[in-house]
N, C-alpha and C positions, 0 to 999 in steps of 0.2 A: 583563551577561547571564551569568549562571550556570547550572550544568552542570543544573539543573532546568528552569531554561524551554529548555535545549536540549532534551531529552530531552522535554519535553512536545510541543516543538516536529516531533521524529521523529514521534513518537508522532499527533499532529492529522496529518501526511504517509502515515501506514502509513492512518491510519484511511479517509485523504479517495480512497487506490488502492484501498482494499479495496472501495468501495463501490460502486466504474463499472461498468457496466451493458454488456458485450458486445453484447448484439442491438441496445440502446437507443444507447448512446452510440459505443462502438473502432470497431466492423464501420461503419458509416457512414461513418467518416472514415479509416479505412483503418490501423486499428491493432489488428485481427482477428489473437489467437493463431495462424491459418491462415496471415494473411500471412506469417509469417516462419517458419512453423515446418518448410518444408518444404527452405529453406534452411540453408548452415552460416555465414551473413550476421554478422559480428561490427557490427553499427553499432550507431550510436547507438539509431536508433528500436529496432532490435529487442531492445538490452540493457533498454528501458525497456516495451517488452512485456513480457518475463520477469519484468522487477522487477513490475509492475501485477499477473500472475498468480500470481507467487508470496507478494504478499500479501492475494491471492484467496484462497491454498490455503491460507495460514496463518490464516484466521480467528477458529479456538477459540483459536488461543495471544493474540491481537491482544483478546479480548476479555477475556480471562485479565489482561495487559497492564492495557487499560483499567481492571479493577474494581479491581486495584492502584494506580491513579495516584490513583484517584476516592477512595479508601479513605486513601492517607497524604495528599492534598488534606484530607480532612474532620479527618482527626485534628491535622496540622503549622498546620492554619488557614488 
């Protein structure tokens, strides 16, 4: 395994958080930015809320990302 398919492998990870669906999918099952944000809660779940929203918030740079990888994929072959 080399530092490419790691880094693709972040990369499929940042993409598959960016994409959940708060009303549709977290809020059901109890993983609602609300849940935890009114706490100063260090756990687990809610470090991995923050991580899901902050790569909610980052989505130009994560697409940015993307056409980059798609881009030296086409060209390295």
């Amino acid at each position: 395994m080399g530092l490419s398919t790691l880094l693709e492998g972040i990369l499929l990870l940042a993409n598959a958080l960016a994409i959940l669906n708060e009303d549709r999918f977290l809020a059901p099952r109890g993983w609602a930015f609300s849940d935890v944000s009114g706490g100063k809660t260090k756990s687990f779940k809610a470090q991995l809320i923050g991580l899901i929203y902050a790569t909610q918030y980052l989505r130009v740079p994560l697409i940015l990302l993307n056409s980059i990888y798609i881009i030296m994929k086409l060209v390295s072959g």
